[in-house]
N, C-alpha and C positions, 0 to 999 in steps of 0.2 A: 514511411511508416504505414502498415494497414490500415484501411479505416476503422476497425475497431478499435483502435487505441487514438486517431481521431476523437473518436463518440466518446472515450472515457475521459479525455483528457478536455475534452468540452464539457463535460457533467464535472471536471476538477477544478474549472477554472472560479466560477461563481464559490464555491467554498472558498476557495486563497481569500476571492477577492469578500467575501465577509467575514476573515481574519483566520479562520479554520487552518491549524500547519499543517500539511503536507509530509510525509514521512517517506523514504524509500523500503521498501517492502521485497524479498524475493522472486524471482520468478513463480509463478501462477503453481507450476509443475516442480519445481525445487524441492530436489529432498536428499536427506543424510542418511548415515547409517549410525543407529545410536545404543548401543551395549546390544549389538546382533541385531536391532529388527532396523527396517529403513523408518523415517519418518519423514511425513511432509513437512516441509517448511515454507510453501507457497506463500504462506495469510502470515508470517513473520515478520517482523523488522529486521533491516540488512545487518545493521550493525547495533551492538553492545553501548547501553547509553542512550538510547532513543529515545529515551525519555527527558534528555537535559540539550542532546543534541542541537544545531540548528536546523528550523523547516526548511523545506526543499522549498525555492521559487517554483512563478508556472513555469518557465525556461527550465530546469533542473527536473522538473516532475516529467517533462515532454523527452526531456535526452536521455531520460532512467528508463522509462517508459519505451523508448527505440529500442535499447538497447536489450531489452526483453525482458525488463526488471517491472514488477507490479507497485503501486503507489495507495500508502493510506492516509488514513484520516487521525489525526492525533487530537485527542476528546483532549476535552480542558475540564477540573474537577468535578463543575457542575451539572456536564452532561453524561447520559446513557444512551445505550445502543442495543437495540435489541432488535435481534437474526432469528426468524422465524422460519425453518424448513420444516414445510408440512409434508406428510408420510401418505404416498398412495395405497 
């Protein structure tokens, strides 16, 4: 495994381990083709149901993760997230 999927999977573990599920996610670069145009689907959930699914363990996060699959964070009702990309 590169080390950078090392370092992500070290920044995943303390979430598991303070209850946060774990979800499998597509590849980083993943994308379809959807009524003619392609679309990303990196930052997606793999499968349909992800929401009632079960969480990935950290063993599951680390084998998805080889396998060049990307891993998220499944928020519980009370929390928010917010992605700030600032514009040069």
């Amino acid at each position: 495994m590169p080390t950078a999927h090392y370092l992500i999977l070290a920044a995943l573990l303390p979430l598991a381990s303070a209850g946060f599920e774990l979800i499998p996610l597509h590849h980083v670069s993943a994308a379809r083709e959807l009524r003619g145009k392609v679309v990303r689907t990196g930052k997606l959930p793999l499968r349909r149901g992800w929401e009632k699914s079960p969480a990935l363990s950290p063993d599951e996060a680390r084998e998805h993760m080889a396998a060049g699959g990307n891993v998220g964070v499944r928020l519980r009702p009370i929390e928010l997230a917010v992605d700030i990309d600032p514009r040069n």
